[in-house]
C-alpha positions in Angstrom: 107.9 78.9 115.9 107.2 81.6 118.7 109.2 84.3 119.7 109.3 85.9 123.0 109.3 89.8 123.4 109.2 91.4 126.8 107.9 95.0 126.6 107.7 97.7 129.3 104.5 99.3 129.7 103.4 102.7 131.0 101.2 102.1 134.3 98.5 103.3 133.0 98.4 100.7 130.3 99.4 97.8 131.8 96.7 99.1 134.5 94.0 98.8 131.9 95.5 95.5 130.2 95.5 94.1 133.8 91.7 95.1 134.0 91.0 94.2 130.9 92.1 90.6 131.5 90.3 90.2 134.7 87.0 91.2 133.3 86.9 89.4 129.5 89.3 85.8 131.5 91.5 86.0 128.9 95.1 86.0 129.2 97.3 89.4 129.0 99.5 87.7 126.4 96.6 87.0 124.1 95.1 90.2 124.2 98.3 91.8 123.5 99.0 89.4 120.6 95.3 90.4 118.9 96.0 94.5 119.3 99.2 93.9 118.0 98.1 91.9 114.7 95.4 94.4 114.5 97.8 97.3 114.4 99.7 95.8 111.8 97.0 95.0 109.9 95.4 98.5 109.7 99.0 100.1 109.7 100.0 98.2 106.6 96.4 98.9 105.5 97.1 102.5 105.6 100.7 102.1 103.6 99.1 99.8 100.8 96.3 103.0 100.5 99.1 105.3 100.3 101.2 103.7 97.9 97.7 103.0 95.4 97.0 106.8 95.4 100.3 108.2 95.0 100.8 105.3 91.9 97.2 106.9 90.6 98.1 110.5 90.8 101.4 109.3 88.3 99.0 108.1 86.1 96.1 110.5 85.0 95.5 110.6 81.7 94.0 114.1 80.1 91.7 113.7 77.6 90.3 116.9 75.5 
């Protein structure tokens, strides 16, 4: 199933998708769609990272 989102852009960005586009002949949609799942990747990357070292720091043992 797909879902359609339309998003407004600064200039400058949709400037430099536009370009983008014309010079790699892909579509503005699929590039879009690959930043996006790459941003969420990386972005819940980052939160898993967080959440590992803040469960480590709870459980340092001391031994003397």
């Amino acid at each position: 199933m797909r879902s359609v989102l339309s998003v407004s852009l600064p200039k400058k960005l949709a400037t430099d998708l536009n370009v983008l586009s014309k010079e790699t002949g892909r579509n503005k949609s699929d590039i879009v769609k690959e930043s996006l799942a790459e941003f969420l990747w990386k972005n819940r990357f980052r939160r898993m990272k967080k959440t590992s070292a803040k469960e480590s720091q709870g459980s340092r043992f001391c031994y003397r």
